[in-house]
ZABA-140577 format. One line per field, with one value per residue (C-alpha): residue number from 1; x, y, z. Coordinates in pm, 1 decimal, always signed. Example, Ala and Ser with C-alpha at 12.3 -4.5 7.8 and 13.67 -1.06 7.14 Angstrom:
nr = c(1; 2) .
x = c(+1230.0; +1367.0) .
y = c(-450.0; -106.0) .
z = c(+780.0; +714.0) .
***
This chain:
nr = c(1; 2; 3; 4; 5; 6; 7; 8; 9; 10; 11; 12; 13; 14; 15; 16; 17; 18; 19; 20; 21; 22; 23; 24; 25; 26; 27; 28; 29; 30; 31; 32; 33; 34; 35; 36; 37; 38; 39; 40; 41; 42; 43; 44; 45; 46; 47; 48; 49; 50; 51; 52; 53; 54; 55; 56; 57; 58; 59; 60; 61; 62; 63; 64; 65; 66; 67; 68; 69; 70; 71; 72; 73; 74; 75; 76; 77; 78; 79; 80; 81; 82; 83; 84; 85; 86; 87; 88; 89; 90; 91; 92; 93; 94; 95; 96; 97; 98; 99; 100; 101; 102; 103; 104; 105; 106; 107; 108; 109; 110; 111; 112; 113; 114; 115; 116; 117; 118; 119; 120; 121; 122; 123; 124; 125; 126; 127; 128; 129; 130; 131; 132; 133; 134; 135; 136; 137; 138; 139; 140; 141; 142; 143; 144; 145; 146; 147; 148; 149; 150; 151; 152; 153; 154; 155; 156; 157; 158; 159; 160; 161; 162; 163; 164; 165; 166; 167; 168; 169; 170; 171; 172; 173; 174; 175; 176; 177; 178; 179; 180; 181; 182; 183; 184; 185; 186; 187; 188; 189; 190; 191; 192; 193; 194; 195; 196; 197; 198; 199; 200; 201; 202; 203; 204; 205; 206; 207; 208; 209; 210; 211; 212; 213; 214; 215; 216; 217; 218; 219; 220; 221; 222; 223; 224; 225; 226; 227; 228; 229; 230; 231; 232; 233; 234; 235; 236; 237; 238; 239; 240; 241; 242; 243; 244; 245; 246; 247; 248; 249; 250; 251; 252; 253; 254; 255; 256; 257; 258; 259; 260; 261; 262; 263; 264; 265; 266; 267; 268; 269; 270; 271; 272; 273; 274; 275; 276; 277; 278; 279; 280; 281; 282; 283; 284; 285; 286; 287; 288; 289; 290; 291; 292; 293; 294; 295; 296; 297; 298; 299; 300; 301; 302; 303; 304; 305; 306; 307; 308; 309; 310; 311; 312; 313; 314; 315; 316; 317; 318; 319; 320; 321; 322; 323; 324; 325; 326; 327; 328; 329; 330; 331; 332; 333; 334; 335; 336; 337; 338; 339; 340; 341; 342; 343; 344; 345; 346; 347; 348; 349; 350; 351; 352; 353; 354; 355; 356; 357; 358; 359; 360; 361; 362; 363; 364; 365; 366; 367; 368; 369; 370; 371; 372; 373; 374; 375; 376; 377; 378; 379; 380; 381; 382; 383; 384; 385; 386; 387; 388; 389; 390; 391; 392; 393; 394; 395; 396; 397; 398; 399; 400; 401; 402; 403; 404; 405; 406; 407; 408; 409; 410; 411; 412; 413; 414; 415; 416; 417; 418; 419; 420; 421; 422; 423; 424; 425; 426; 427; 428; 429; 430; 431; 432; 433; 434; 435; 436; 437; 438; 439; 440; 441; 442; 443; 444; 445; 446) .
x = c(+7866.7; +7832.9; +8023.1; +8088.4; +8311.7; +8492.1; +8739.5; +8884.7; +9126.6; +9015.7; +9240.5; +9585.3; +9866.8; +9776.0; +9442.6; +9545.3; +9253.4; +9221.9; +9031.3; +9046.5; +8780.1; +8798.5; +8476.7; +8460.1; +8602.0; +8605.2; +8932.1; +8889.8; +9172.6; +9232.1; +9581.7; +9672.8; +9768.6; +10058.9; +10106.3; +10387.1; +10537.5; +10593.8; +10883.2; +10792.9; +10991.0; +10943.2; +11044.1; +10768.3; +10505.6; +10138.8; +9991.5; +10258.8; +10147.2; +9822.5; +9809.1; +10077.5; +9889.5; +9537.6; +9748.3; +9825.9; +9452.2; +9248.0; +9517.1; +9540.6; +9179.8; +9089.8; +9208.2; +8880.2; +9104.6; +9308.5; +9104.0; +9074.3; +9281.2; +9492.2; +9545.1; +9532.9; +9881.8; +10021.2; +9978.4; +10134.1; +10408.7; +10458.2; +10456.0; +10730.4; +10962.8; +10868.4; +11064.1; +11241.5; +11581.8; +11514.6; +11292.9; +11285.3; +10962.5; +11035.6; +10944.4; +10614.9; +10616.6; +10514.1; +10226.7; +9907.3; +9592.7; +9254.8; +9098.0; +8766.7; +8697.0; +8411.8; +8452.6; +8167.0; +8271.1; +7986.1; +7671.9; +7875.4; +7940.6; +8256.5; +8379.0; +8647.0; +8707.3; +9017.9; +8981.8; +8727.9; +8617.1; +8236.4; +8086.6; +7706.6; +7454.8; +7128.8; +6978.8; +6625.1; +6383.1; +6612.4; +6723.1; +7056.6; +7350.8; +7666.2; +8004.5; +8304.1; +8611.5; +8540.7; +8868.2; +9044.9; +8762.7; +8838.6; +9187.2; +9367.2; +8996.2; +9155.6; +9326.5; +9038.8; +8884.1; +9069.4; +9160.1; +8757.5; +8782.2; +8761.2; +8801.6; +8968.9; +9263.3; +9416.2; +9780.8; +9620.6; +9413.2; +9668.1; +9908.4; +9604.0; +9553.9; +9962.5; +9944.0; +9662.3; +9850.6; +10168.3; +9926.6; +9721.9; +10077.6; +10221.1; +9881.5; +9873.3; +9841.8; +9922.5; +9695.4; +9453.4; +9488.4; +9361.5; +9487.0; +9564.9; +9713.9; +10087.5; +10385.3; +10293.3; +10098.1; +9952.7; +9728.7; +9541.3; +9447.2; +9277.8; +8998.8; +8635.9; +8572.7; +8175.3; +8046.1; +7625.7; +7453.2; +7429.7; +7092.8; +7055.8; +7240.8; +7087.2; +7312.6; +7643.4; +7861.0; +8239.9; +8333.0; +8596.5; +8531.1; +8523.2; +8245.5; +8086.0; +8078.6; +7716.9; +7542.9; +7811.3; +7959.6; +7687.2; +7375.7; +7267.7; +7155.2; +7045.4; +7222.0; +6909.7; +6926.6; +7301.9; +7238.4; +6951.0; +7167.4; +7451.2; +7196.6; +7034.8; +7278.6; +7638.7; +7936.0; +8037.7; +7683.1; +7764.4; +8084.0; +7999.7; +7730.0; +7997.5; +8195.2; +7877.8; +7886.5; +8200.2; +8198.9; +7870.7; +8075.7; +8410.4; +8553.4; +8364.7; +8188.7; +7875.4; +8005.4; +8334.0; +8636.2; +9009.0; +8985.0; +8771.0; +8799.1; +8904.5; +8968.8; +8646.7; +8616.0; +8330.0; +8226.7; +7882.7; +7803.5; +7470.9; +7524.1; +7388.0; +7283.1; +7003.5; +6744.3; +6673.3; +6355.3; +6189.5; +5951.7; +5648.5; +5774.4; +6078.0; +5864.9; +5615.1; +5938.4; +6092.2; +5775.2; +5770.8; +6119.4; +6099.2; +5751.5; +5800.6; +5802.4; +6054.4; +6416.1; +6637.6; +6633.8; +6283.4; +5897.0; +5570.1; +5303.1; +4992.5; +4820.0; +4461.0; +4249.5; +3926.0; +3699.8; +3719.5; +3627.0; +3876.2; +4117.2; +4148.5; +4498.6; +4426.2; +4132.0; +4330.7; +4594.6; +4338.4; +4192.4; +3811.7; +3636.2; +3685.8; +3467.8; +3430.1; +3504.1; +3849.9; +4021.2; +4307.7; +4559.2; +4863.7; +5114.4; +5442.2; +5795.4; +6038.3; +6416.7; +6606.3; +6652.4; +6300.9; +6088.3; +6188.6; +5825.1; +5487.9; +5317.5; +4967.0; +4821.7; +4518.9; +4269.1; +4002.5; +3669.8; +3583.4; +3823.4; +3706.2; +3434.1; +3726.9; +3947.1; +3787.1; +4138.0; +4165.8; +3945.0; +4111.1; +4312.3; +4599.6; +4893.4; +4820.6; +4908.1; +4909.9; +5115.1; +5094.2; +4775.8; +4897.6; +4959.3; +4584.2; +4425.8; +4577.2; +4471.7; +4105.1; +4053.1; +4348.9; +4445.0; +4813.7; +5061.6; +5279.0; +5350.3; +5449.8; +5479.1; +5677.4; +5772.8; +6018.6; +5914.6; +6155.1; +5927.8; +5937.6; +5736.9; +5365.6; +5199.8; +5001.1; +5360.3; +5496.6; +5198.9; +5238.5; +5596.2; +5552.8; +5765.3; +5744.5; +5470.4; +5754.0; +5973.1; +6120.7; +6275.1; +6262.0; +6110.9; +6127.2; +5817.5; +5776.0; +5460.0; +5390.8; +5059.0; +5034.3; +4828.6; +4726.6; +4761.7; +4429.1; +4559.8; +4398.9; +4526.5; +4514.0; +4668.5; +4859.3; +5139.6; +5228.6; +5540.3; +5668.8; +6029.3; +6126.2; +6356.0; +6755.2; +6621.8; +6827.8; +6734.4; +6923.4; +6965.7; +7145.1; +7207.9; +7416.0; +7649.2; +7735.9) .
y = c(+14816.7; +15144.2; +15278.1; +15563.2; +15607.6; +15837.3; +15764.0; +16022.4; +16006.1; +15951.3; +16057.8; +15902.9; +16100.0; +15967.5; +15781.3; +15394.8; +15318.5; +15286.1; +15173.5; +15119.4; +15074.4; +14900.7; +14857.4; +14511.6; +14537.0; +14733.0; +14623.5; +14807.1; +14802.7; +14888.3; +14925.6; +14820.0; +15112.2; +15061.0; +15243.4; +15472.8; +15356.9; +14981.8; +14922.6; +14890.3; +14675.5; +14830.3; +15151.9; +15250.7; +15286.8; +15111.2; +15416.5; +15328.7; +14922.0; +14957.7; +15197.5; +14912.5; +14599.5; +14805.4; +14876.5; +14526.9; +14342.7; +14556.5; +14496.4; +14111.9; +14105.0; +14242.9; +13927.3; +13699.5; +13362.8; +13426.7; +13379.7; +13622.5; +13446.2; +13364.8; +13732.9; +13813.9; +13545.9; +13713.9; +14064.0; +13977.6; +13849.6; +14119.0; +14407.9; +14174.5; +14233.0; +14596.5; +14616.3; +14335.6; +14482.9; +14771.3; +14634.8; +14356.2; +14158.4; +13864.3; +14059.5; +14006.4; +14401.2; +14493.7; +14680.8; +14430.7; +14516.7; +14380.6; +14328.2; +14292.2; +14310.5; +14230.8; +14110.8; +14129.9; +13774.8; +13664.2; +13640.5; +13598.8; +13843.2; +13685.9; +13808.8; +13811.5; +13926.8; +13898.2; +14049.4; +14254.2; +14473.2; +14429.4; +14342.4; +14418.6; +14273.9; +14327.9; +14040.4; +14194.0; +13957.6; +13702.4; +14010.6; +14177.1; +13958.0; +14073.1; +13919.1; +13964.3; +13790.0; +13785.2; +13618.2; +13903.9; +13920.6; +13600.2; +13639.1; +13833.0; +13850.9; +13982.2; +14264.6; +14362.0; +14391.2; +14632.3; +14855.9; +14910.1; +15075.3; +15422.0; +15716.6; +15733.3; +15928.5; +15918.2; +15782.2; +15486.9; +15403.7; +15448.4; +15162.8; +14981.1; +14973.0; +14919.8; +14597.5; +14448.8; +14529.8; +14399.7; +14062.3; +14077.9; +14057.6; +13729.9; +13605.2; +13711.8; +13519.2; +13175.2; +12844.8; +12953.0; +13315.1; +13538.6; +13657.4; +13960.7; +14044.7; +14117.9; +13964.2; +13588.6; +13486.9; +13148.7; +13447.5; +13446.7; +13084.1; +13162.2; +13445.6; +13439.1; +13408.6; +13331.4; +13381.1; +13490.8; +13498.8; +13848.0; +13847.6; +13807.9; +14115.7; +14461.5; +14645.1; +14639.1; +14881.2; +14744.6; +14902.9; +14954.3; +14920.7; +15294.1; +15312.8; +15054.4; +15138.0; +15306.4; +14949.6; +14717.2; +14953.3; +15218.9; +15059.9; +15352.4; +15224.1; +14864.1; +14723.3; +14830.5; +15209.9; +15190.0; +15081.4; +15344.2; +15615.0; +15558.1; +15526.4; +15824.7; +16018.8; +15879.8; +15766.8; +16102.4; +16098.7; +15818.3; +15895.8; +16227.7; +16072.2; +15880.0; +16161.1; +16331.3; +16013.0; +16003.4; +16389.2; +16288.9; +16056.8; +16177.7; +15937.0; +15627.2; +15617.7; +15541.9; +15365.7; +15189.2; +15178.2; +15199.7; +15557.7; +15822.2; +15832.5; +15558.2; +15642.2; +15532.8; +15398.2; +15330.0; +15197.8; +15199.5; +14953.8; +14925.3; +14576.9; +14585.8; +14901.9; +15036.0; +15016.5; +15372.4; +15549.5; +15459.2; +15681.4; +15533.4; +15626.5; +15356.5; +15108.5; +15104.0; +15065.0; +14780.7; +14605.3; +14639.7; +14440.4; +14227.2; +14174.3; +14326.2; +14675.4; +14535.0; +14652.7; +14357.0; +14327.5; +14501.9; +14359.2; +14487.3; +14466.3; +14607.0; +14630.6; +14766.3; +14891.4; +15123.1; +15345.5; +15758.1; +16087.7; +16261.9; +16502.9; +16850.8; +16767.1; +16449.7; +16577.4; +16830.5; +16555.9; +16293.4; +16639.1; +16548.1; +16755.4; +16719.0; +16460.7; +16273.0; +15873.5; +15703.4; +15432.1; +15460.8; +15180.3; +15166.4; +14934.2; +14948.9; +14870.7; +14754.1; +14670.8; +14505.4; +14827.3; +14892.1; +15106.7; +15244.3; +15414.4; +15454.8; +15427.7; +15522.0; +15469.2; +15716.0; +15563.3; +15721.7; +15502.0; +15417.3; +15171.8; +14955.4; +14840.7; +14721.2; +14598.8; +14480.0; +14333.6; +14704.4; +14683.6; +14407.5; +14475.9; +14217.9; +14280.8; +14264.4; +13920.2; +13976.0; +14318.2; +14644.1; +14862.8; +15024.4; +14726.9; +14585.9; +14900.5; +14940.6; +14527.7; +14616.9; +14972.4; +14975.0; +15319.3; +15296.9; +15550.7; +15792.3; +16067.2; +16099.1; +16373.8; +16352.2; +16562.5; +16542.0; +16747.8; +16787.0; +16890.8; +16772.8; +16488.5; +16576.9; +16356.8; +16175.3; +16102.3; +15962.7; +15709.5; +15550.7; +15482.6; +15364.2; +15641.4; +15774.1; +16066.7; +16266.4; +16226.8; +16522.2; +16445.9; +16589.3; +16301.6; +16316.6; +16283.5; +16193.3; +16204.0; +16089.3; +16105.7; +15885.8; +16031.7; +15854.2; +15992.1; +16189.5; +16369.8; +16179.1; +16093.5; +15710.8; +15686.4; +15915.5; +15798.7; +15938.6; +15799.0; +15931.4; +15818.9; +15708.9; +15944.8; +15900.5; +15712.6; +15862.0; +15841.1; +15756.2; +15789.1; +15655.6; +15865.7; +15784.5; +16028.4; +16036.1) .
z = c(+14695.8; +14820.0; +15142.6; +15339.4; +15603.6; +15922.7; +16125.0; +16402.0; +16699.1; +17035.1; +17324.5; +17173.4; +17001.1; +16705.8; +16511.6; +16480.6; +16363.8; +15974.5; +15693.4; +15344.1; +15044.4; +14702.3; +14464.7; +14632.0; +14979.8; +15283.5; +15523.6; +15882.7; +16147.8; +16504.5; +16599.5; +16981.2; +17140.3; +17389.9; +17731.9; +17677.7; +17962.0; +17828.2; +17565.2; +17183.1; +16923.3; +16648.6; +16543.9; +16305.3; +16564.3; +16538.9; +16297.1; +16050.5; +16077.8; +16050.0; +15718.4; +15592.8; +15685.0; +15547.8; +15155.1; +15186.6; +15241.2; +15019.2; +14726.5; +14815.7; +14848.6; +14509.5; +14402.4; +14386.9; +14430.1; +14730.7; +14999.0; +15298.6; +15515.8; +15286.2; +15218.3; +15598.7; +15606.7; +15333.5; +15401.3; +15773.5; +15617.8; +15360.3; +15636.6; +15811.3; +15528.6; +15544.9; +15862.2; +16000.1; +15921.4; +16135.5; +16431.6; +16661.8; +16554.2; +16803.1; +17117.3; +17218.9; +17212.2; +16866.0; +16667.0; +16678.7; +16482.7; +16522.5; +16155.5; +16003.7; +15624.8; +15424.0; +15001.6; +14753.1; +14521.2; +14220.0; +14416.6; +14744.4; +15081.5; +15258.3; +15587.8; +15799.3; +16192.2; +16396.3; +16772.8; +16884.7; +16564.9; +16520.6; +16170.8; +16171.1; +15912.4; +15808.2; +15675.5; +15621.1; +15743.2; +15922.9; +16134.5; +16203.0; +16271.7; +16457.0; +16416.8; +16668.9; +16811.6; +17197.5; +17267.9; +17441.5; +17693.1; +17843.6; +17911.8; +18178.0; +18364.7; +18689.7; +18554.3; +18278.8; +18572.5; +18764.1; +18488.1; +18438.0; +18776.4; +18744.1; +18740.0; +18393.8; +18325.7; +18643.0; +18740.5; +18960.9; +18667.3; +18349.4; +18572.8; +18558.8; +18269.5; +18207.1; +18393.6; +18198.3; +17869.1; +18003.0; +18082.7; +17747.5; +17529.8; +17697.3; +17581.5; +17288.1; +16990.3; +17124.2; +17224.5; +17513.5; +17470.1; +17165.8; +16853.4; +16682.9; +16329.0; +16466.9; +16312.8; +16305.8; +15992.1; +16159.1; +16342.8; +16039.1; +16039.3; +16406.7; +16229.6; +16189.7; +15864.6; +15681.7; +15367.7; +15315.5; +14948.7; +14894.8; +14778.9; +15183.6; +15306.3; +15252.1; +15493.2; +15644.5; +15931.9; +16030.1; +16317.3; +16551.7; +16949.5; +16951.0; +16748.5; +16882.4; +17219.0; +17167.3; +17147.8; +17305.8; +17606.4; +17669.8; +17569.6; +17472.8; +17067.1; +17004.6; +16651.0; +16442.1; +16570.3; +16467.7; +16145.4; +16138.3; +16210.1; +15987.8; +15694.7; +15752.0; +15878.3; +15766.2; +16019.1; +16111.6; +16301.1; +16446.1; +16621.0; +16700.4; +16934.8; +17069.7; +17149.2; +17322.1; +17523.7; +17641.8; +17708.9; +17906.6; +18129.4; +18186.3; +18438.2; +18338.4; +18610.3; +18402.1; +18097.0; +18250.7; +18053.3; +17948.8; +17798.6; +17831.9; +17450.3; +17203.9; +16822.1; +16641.9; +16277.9; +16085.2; +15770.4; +15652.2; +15336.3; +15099.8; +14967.1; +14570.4; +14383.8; +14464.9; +14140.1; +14050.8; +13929.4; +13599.2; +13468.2; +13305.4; +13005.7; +13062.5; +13226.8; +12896.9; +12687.4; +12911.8; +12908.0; +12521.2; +12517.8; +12799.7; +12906.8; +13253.6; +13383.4; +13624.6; +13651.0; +13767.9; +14101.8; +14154.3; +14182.6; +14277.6; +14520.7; +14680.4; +14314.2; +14350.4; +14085.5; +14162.3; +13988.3; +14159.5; +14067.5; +13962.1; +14138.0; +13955.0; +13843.3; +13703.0; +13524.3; +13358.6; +13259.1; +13124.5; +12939.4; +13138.9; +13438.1; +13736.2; +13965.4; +13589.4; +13683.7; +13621.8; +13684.6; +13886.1; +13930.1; +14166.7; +14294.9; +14515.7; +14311.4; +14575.3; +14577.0; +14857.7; +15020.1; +15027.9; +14829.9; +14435.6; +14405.1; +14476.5; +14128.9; +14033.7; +13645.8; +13590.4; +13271.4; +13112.9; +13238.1; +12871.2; +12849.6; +13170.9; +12917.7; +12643.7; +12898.4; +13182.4; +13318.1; +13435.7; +13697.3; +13833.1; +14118.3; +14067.2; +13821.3; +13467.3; +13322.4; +12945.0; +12893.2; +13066.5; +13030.7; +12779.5; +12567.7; +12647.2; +12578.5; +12184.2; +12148.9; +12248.7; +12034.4; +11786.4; +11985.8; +11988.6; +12167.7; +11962.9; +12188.9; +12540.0; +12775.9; +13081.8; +13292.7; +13652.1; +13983.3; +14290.4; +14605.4; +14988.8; +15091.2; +15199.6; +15489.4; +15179.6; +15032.1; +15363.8; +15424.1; +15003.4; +15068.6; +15408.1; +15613.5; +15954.7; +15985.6; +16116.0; +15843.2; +15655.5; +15268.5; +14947.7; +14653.6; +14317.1; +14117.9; +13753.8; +13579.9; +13185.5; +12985.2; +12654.7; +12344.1; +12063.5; +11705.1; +11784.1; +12092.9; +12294.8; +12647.8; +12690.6; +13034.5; +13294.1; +13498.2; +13844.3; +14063.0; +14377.1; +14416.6; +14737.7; +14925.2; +14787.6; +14449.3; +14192.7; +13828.6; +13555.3; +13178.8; +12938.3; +12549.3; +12274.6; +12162.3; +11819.4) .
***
């Protein structure tokens, strides 16, 4: 699991918003703010709940045998003790936090969502699934209402907005109203909670209604452009188009709402690790020990094999002239998060005759070329050159790994030619990593 987050302050004195990150979980909370001019039992202040109730979840959570609402209950219960010597927790006037957190378990992505935080999945080809707690939408209709009638940020509007929140806590976490991760445990029982394989999910974004308001609010990004955005650009992109929003529409006349600026939290998730670049040095060493080229987690497609002249730089790498016939094979290793590499196996022609297989284009069956050609002539490998090239993405490079035209990114390219005990190069390997592959090595140190 792999996730990046931001979080800033909207309007309010302070950020309630928080989140917190484990190598298995992401928790993400939105404390209720509180008109200043209604009363507050507790002492602390919502900021202070929230970062409490947040320590709490992610520690329960890294537990794989409590469950998560289990560890919602709990973690209620353990902020109660935090304070209930000092503050008045039986008022309905206390710090309330919606919640949504997500928990990588064996092959399983559980998740949980209390109140209106939004939990946004990718599910690859089954499409992108949102999860949310609508609850608080369908109470106190009359006065949600009114306090959506603008101009924000004026007197007439802040008692507005006052009288729905005064409204909203008498309903509050009780049969017919909604619920809210306050001070009663049983709130916990009254989540959304799932569980997907993760083999399903290839993306995730928890987010709190200010960062959200882009697709649910404004309308301005469907859930795919969201998801777009924060993987290409991170979740500080994200809610600084908010914030251009909201500056765009000062007095909600637009984009109705209760602020003209809500904090915003979000948390941007790559489910699995992404399988990095093998060079085809590795991937004639894997397929030595395993059989397979394959990392876990990766396969192959689009295999064609054809016979070109050719190009000056693979002439000079296969040591024959240029416009001289080869072979060239290539295929498309992919990952759940799309494409590893473009791949592209340059053969001298001679050994179409010895191994016609070559010409095939399907993948090999009975080894990798390599393996084929040193059964058909004897002419085994025992040197390897390889070599690793940073360089920005040409228009060819964008079209292989199936990228916009407009796309700029750097790609890493690795390149290997195998010689035989004569010198002579048997094949020449080309990949173009896909934009943010990393490679990886592995040396023992002794």
């Amino acid at each position: 699991m792999q996730v990046s987050v931001a979080s800033t302050q909207g309007m309010g004195a302070a950020n309630e918003d928080t989140v917190h990150v484990s190598p298995t979980g992401v928790v993400v909370l939105d404390g209720l703010s509180a008109p200043r001019d209604l009363p507050m039992g507790c002492i602390h202040g919502t900021p202070w709940f929230v970062r409490q109730l947040g320590t709490c979840l992610i520690n329960l959570i890294g537990d794989n045998t409590v469950r998560l609402r289990e560890a919602l209950r709990t973690a209620i219960a353990e902020v109660n003790d935090l304070h209930r010597d000092t503050c008045a927790l039986d008022q309905e006037a206390v710090p309330a936090s919606t919640v949504v957190m997500i928990r990588e378990r064996d092959d399983v992505l559980e998740y949980l969502v209390l109140s209106d935080n939004v939990l946004v999945l990718d599910l690859g080809d089954d499409g992108i699934q949102t999860v949310t707690d609508k609850r608080v939408e369908e109470v106190a209709g009359h006065e949600m209402r009114a306090a959506l009638q603008g101009p924000t940020g004026t007197p007439e509007h802040a008692a507005r907005v006052s009288a729905l929140v005064t409204v909203q806590r008498r309903l509050r976490n009780r049969p017919g109203g909604y619920w809210v991760a306050a001070t009663n445990p049983a709130a916990a029982d009254e989540a959304i909670t799932g569980a997907l394989n993760l083999s399903k999910v290839r993306q995730a974004a928890l987010l709190t209604d200010g960062a959200s308001r882009l697709v649910d609010s404004f309308g301005a990004l469907s859930w795919a452009q969201l998801l777009d955005l924060l993987r290409t650009e991170g979740p500080a992109a994200l809610i600084t188009r908010t914030r251009e929003a909201e500056l765009a529409d000062p007095a909600g006349e637009r984009w109705p709402r209760f602020k003209r600026s809500d904090d915003a939290t979000a948390a941007y998730v790559r489910i699995g690790q992404p399988v990095s670049l093998s060079s085809g040095a590795q991937r004639a060493e894997r397929g030595k020990r395993t059989g397979s080229s394959w990392c876990a987690g990766e396969r192959s497609d689009g295999h064609t094999a054809t016979i070109i002249p050719a190009p000056r730089e693979v002439a000079r790498a296969l040591g024959v002239e240029p416009g001289d016939e080869v072979i060239r094979r290539s295929r498309v290793y992919r990952d759940r998060h799309g494409i590893v590499a473009y791949s592209t196996s340059w053969i001298p022609i001679k050994f179409g005759e010895a191994v016609p297989e070559l010409l095939h284009s399907e993948r090999l069956k009975e080894g990798l070329s390599l393996d084929l050609i040193e059964q058909a002539t004897g002419r085994r490998v025992v040197t390897r050159e390889d070599e690793e090239t940073a360089r920005m993405a040409t228009t060819q490079d964008l079209q292989l790994l199936e990228l916009e035209a407009d796309t700029v990114a750097a790609i890493l390219v690795l390149t290997a030619r195998f010689l035989d005990a004569d010198g002579q190069v048997l094949e020449y390997g080309v990949d173009l990593g896909a934009p943010g592959r990393t490679r990886r090595t592995t040396s023992d140190v002794r």
